[in-house]
KOLLUM-926559 format. One record per residue (C-alpha): x, y, z. Coordinates in steps of 0.25 Angstrom, whole numbers, plus 5000, padded with zeros to 4 digits. Layout:
<rs>
XYZ/...
</rs>
This chain:
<rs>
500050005000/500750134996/500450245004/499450364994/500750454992/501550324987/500450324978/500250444974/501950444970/501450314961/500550354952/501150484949/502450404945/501750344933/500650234941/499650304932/500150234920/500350094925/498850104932/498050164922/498250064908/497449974921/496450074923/496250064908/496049934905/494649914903/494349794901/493449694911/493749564919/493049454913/492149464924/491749594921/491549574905/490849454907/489849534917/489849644907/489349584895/488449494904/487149534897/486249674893/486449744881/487649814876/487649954884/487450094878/487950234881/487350324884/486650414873/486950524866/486450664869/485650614881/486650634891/486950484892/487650434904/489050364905/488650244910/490150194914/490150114928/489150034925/488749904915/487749954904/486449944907/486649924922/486149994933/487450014942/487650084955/487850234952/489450264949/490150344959/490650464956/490550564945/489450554935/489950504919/489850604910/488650564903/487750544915/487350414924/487550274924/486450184918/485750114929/486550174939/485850224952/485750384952/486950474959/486850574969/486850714964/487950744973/488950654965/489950694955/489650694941/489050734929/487550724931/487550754945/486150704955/485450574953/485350514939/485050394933/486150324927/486250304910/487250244902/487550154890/486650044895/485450104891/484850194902/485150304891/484550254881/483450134886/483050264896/482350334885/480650274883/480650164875/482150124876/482549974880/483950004889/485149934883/486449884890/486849774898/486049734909/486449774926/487349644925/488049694915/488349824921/488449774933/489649684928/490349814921/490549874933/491349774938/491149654943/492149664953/492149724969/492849844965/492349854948/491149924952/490850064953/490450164965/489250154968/488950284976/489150414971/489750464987/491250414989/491650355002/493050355009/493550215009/494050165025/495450115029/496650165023/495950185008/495550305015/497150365014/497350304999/496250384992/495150494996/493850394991/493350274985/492350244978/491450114985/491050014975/489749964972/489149834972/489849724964/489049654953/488749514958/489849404962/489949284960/490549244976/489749294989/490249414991/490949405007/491249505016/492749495018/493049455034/493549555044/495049575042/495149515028/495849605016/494849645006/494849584992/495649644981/494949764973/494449724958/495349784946/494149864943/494249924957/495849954956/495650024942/494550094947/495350144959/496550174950/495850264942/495250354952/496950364957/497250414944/496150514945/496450534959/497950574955/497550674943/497750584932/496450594927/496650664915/497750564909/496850444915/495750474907/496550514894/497050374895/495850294897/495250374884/496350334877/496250184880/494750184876/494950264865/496050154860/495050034864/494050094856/494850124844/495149984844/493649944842/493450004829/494249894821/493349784819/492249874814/493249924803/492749794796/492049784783/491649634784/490749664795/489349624793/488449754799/487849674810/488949624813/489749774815/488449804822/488749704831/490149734835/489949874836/488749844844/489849744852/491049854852/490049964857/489549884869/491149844872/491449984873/490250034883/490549914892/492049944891/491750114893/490850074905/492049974912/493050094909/492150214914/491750104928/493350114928/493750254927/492450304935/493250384943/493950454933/492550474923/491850534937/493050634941/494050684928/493250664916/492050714925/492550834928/493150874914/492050894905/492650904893/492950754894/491850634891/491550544902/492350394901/490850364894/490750454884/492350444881/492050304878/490750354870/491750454862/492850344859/491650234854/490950344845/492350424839/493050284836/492050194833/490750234829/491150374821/492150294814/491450304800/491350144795/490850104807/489750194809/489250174796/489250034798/488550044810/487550134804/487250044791/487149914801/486249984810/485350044798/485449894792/485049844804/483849934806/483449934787/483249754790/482349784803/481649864796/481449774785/480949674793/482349604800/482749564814/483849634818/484449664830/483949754838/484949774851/486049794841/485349904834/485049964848/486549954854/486950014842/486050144841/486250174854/487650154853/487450274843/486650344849/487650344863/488750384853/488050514850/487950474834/486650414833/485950514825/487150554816/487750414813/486450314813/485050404814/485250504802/485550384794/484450294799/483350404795/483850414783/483750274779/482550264785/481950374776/482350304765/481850154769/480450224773/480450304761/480650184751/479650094760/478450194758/478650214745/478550064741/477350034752/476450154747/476550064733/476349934739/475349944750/474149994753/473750094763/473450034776/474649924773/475550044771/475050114784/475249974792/476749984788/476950124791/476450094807/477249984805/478550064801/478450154811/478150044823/479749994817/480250114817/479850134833/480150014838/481450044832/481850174837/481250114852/482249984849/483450044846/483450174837/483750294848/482550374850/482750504843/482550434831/481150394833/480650544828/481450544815/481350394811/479750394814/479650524805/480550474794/479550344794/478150424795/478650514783/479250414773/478050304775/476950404778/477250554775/477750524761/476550454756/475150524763/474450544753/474750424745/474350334758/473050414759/472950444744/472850274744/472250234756/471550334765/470150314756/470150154754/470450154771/469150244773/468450194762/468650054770/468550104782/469850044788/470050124803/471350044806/472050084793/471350224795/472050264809/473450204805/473250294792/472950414802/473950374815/475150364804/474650504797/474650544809/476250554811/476450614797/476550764795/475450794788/474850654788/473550694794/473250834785/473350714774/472650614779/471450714782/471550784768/471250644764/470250614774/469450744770/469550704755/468950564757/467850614766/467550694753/467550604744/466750494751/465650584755/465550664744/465350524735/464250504744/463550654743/463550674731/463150554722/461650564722/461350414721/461850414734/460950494740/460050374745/461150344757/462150474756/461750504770/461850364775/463350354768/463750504773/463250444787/464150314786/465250384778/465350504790/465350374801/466450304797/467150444794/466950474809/467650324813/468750354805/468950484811/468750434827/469550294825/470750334814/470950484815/470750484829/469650584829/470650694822/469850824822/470450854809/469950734802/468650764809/468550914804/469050874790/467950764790/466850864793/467150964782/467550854772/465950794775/465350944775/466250954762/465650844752/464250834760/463850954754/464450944738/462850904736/462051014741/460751004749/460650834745/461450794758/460650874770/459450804761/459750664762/460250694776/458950754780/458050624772/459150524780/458650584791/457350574791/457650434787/458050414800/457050494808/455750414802/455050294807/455550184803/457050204803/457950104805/458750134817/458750064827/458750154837/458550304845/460050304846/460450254833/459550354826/460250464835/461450434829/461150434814/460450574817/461650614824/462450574811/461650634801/461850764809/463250754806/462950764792/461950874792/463050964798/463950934786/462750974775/462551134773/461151134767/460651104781/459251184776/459051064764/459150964777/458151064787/457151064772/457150904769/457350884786/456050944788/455250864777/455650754779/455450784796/453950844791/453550694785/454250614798/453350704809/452050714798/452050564795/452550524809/453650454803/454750494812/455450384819/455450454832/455250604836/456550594847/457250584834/456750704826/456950784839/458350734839/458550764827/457950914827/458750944838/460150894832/459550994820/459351094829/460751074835/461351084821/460951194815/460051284825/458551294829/458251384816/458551254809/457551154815/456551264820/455651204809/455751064812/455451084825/454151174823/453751034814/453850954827/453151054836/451951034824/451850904824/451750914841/450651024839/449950944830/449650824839/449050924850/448050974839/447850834835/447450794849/446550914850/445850894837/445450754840/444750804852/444050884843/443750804833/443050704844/442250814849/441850814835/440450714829/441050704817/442450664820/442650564806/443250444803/444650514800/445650544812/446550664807/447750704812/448350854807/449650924809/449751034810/451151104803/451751234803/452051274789/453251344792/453951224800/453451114791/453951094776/453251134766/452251044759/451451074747/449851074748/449250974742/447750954738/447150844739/445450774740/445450724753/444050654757/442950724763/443350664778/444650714777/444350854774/443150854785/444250834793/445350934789/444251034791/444150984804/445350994809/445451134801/444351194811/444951134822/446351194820/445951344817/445051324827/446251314837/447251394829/446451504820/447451574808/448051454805/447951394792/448151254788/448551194777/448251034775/449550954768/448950834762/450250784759/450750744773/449250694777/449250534779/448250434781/448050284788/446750234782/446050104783/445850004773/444849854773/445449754763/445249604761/446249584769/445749664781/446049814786/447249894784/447650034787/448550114778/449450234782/449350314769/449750474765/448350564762/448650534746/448550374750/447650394758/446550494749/446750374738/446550264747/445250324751/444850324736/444650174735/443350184745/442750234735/443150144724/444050034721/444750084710/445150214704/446250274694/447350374695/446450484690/445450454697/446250424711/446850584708/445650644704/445050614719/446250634727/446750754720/448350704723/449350754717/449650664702/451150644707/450850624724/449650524719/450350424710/451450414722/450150394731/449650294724/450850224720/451050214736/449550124736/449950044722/451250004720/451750004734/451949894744/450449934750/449749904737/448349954744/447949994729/448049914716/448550014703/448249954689/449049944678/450249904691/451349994691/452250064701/451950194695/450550284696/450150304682/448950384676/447950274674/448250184684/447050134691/447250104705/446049984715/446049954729/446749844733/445949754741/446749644743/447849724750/448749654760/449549694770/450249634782/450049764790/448749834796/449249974795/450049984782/450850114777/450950154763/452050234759/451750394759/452450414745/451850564746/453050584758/454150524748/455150644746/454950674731/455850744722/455050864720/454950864737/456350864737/456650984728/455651084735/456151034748/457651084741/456951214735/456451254748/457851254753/458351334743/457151424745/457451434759/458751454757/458551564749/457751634760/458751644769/459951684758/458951804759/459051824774/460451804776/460551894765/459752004770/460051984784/461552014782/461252134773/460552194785/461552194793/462752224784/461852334776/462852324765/463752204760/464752154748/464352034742/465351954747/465151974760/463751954760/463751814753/464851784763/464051834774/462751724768/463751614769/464051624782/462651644785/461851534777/462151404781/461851334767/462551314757/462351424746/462951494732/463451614731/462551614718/461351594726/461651714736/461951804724/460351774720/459751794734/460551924735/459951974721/458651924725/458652004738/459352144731/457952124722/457152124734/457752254739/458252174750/459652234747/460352314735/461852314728/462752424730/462752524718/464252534717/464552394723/463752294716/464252194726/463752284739/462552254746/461652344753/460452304763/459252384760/458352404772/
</rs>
């Protein structure tokens, strides 16, 4: 034992250089390498830019005790527990410890970690007593007479398992001898401790940068098969981590005091880092193989190949912790993957249809994420994902939806329809397309359906239908987009009204189909929800006075005839027109139903009247009573009704202006109807007939046969409304008279006896009213009274803003009208209501404008 001046004198006189070549040599006991590359994968450095830790003194991977003593330079140890903030080093506080191992790499979401297992790091700490590392960041003053030899000492941690029971020595006996580990270890922080730190350091960079020198020959070779350089590279590069991590264990002391305290120099970590990437990996042929072996790699997994996927991981993030992952491999990468996606959607647009090219797209674009999860390094995620959307889906919209967007909605196929919209979706621009096209096909479709007038039996059937499986498309692909919506209602408003005034009409007859008795819906609901689908398409018509005129028609003969299926309906309806378009809209239809309530109270007070009377008759009437200005409006008819019925009309007429005097009715034989009984051979029936059916039935009392002439002589019917009438009692299904010569047409001539065999299953039999038939001639007065009306109120808006404007240009009255009129009307058609009203003094031209307007009071 040499006393610490002794000591001192020998390493001054040149120890330095016979200790340090041991200090340097690197190279693990058997135990220790066999410990070492015991199993985990190969361990990683820490990445580049992301302030990656030096994870010397510690087994890649591993989870060591925290090191003692100052911090590396690129941060914690993987695994290692966190330091006191009151320790030297770089970081500084309590931080979790990262390294080549994984912990900065696996650490980010998604990321598996990489390195070796604890064992593994466990072992390449040293398997030894004394290979270890400190395990608290406090130093402790050794006892005995160490204390004299040196001012600390770093305590060891807990050695990897042993093999032997570990004993504890007996009192008196010599402790064992330290492990090499130990006495390098010791050595180096005497170097330090004697200001040969500088020279200490120079040499052990030397040595390493010599080692790794030496590596690069075998990759030098041509004859190496790419996977089989990927290989050794993968081999040399997990060397040289395990090999950094053994050297950095060993000159701790040095790393956490010198090279920690000059900042101009790398930690031992990064000096190893620096070496591996300026001598290996930036030599030029190298790289590029690595490069093409990697891309190779990656080119036959995409084509469908097994490749191996650990070796691709080790090998990236061995770029990436060598800082030239973006410059080396992933400029490179994208650009072939440009060109591979580019060539591949080109030559599947040709080959494949639609919904088999969208399938491979998601299927693309699956690959390509599970690949940069696997082993790409995740900044390349946003540009790989991009250069995949836009070569197989931004280069070719239109053509996918030029090719496929009408046959997938003509056919109704909802799964291909949201992939279609999810994956234009990620597209710039993909969904302005996709609606363009949407707006086009809704267009084209509905306006096939409007506007072809053999169609016009089931247009508002197929608008219905068309409209509900636009609204299923719109909820279950495009995820109720409100563009798509809004787009869908002007496209709908768009064709709908290309044929003037014959929409709202076959809305309004579709709804009365529904409304009257007899219907075929099942139920209160079901009918509900067909109203609330019509209304749907009466908001998108603008000739909503064409719907109000036909409306109330057809609503006239549902309350008149007592054919409507249920008055709840017809009040639910009103009140969703009212809703719609305002009180001034439905005032009329309303005022009908308050008739028809006030004419059963008048009913009920004229029967008690007419059984007060003597002479009440065989006949029960029943009158409504009708407001002309709420109901529409019919023209008179005169007809001979028999002596009993005109007893009766005068009756009633005493009776009313009796109660209600300055009235004036006005009988309308066309809406009369009668239910007569009959006697046959076969028994009694009962016949629900119109006043025309009726007044010819009654004829054959009196006879039991009579001709055309004859039959319109008495009845004084109308030629055209009694050959309908009569071909309801002949040639129907209800054959109650027989016509001579047969035919299904009423001609001049034709002579017309009662059937006396007549048979019927049913007591109480209805004979269709033909006289309520819509004819042609109803349905043009019914237009021309629109029109008429529409005319009218030209001339109010006209005049009401000329009142308040007192003087106006032509433009900006007729700009004024349209905002005001809620039809659709010409500008040709204003210009003549205009010049009608300037004839009527209602208004005059300017003299020197011809285009100004005056009001004249």
């Amino acid at each position: 034992m040499k006393c610490p001046a002794a000591r001192s004198r020998a390493l001054r006189r040149g120890d330095v250089s016979a200790r340090a070549p041991r200090a340097l040599e690197v190279v693990p006991s058997p135990a220790w390498g066999c410990r070492a590359l015991g199993r985990g994968a190969p361990p990683r450095a820490p990445r580049a830019g992301r302030g990656g830790p030096d994870p010397s003194g510690r087994g890649p991977g591993a989870r060591p005790r925290a090191l003692g003593g100052p911090r590396p330079a690129g941060g914690a140890v993987p695994g290692a527990r966190p330091e006191p903030s009151g320790e030297a080093g770089r970081g500084g506080g309590w931080a979790r410890a990262r390294g080549p191992g994984g912990a900065g790499r696996a650490g980010r979401p998604g990321r598996r970690p990489r390195g070796p297992g604890r064992a593994a790091a466990a072992a390449a700490l040293g398997a030894g007593r004394g290979a270890a590392v400190p395990a608290q960041p406090w130093r402790t003053r050794p006892r005995g007479r160490a204390a004299s030899r040196r001012s600390w000492a770093a305590p060891t941690a807990s050695p990897s398992p042993r093999p032997w029971p570990r004993r504890p020595p007996s009192r008196g006996a010599r402790a064992a001898p330290r492990s090499w580990s130990s006495r390098t270890s010791e050595a180096v922080e005497n170097l330090c401790s004697h200001k040969v730190s500088p020279m200490l350091y120079k040499q052990l960079r030397q040595a390493c940068e010599d080692h790794v020198q030496a590596q690069i020959l075998p990759f030098r070779e041509d004859s190496l098969d790419s996977v089989v350089f990927l290989k050794k590279m993968n081999a040399c590069w997990q060397d040289h981590c395990r090999q950094m991590i053994m050297i950095r264990s060993i000159f701790l002391f040095l790393d956490r005091t010198y090279v920690l305290q000059n900042s101009t120099l790398p930690s031992i970590w990064d000096m190893g880092l620096e070496l591996f990437r300026t001598h290996i990996i930036s030599d030029k042929m190298v790289q590029s193989k690595t490069i093409d072996g990697i891309l190779l790699l990656i080119e036959h997994e995409r084509s469908g190949e097994a490749v191996d996927r650990s070796l691709l991981r080790s090998l990236l993030g061995m770029l990436s912790d060598l800082q030239v992952y973006k410059d080396s491999f992933e400029l490179k990468f994208l650009e072939e993957t440009n060109c591979l996606y580019a060539a591949e959607g080109q030559r599947l647009m040709q080959e494949r249809e639609v919904p088999e090219y969208l399938n491979h797209v998601s299927k693309r674009l699956e690959e390509e994420g599970d690949r940069v999860i696997t082993y790409l390094d995740h900044s390349t995620q946003k540009p790989l994902i991009a250069c995949v959307e836009k070569q197989l889906l931004g280069e070719h919209l239109t053509a996918i939806l030029q090719k496929g967007l009408d046959h997938l909605l003509d056919e109704n196929r909802v799964p291909d329809l949201a992939q279609m919209y999810q994956l234009f979706s990620r597209v710039r621009g993909g969904q302005q397309a996709l609606l363009q096209h949407w707006s086009e096909y809704i267009k084209t479709f509905g306006t096939a359906i409007v506007i072809n007038p053999e169609k016009d039996k089931d247009m508002v059937q197929d608008l219905l239908d068309f409209k509900d499986k636009v609204d299923h498309v719109i909820e279950v692909c495009f995820q109720k987009n409100e563009r798509f919506v809004n787009l869908m209602k002007e496209s709908f408003e768009t064709f709908i009204n290309k044929r003037p005034n014959k929409p709202a009409e076959l809305i309004a007859k579709h709804v009365d189909s529904k409304l009257r008795a007899g219907n075929k819906e099942a139920t209160d609901e079901e009918l509900e929800r067909t109203l609330d689908k019509i209304m749907i398409l009466f908001r998108f018509i603008h000739g909503k006075d064409v719907f109000e005129a036909f409306y109330k028609k057809d609503l006239a003969k549902r309350l008149l005839v007592g054919k409507s299926a249920s008055v709840d309906a017809e009040k639910s309806m009103l009140s969703k027109l009212k809703h719609e378009c305002g009180a001034a809209f439905t005032s009329k239809l309303e005022g009908m139903f308050k008739d028809m309530e006030l004419s059963k109270d008048i009913m009920v007070h004229f029967k008690q009247h007419m059984q007060n009377q003597s002479d009440s008759g065989p006949i029960d009437l029943t009158v409504n009573i009708l407001t002309m200005g709420y109901w529409p409006t019919y023209t008179p008819m005169e007809v001979h009704l028999t002596p009993e019925m005109i007893k009766l009309q005068e009756v009633f007429k005493a009776f009313y202006l009796g109660k209600h005097s300055g009235r004036k009715l006005q009988w309308q034989t066309t809406l009369g109807h009668a239910v007569l009984k009959a006697e046959f051979k076969e028994g009694k029936k009962e016949f629900q007939v119109s006043l025309f059916q009726t007044l010819v039935l009654l004829m054959f009392n009196e006879g039991d046969g009579f001709s055309f002439e004859e039959i319109k002589m008495a009845t004084g019917i109308e030629d055209g409304e009694l050959r309908r009438t009569l071909q309801s009692l002949a040639c129907g299904k209800a054959r109650v008279l027989i016509k001579s010569p047969k035919g299904k047409e009423v001609e001049d001539g034709d002579k017309f006896i009662f059937n006396g065999e007549f048979k019927h299953k049913l007591f109480r039999i209805k004979i269709n009213q033909i006289q309520m038939k819509e004819t042609v001639e109803e349905q043009v007065s019914t237009t021309e009274r629109v029109f008429q009306d529409r005319q009218y109120q030209i001339d109010a808006a006209i005049v009401r803003i000329m009142k308040m404007r007192k003087t106006l240009g032509h433009n900006l009255l007729v700009s004024e009208l349209y905002n005001q009129l809620k039809f659709p009307v010409k500008p040709g058609d204003l210009k003549k209501r205009i010049e009608s009203l300037i004839d009527r003094d209602y208004m005059e031209r300017d003299r020197d404008n011809p285009n100004q307007y005056h009001y004249v009071a």
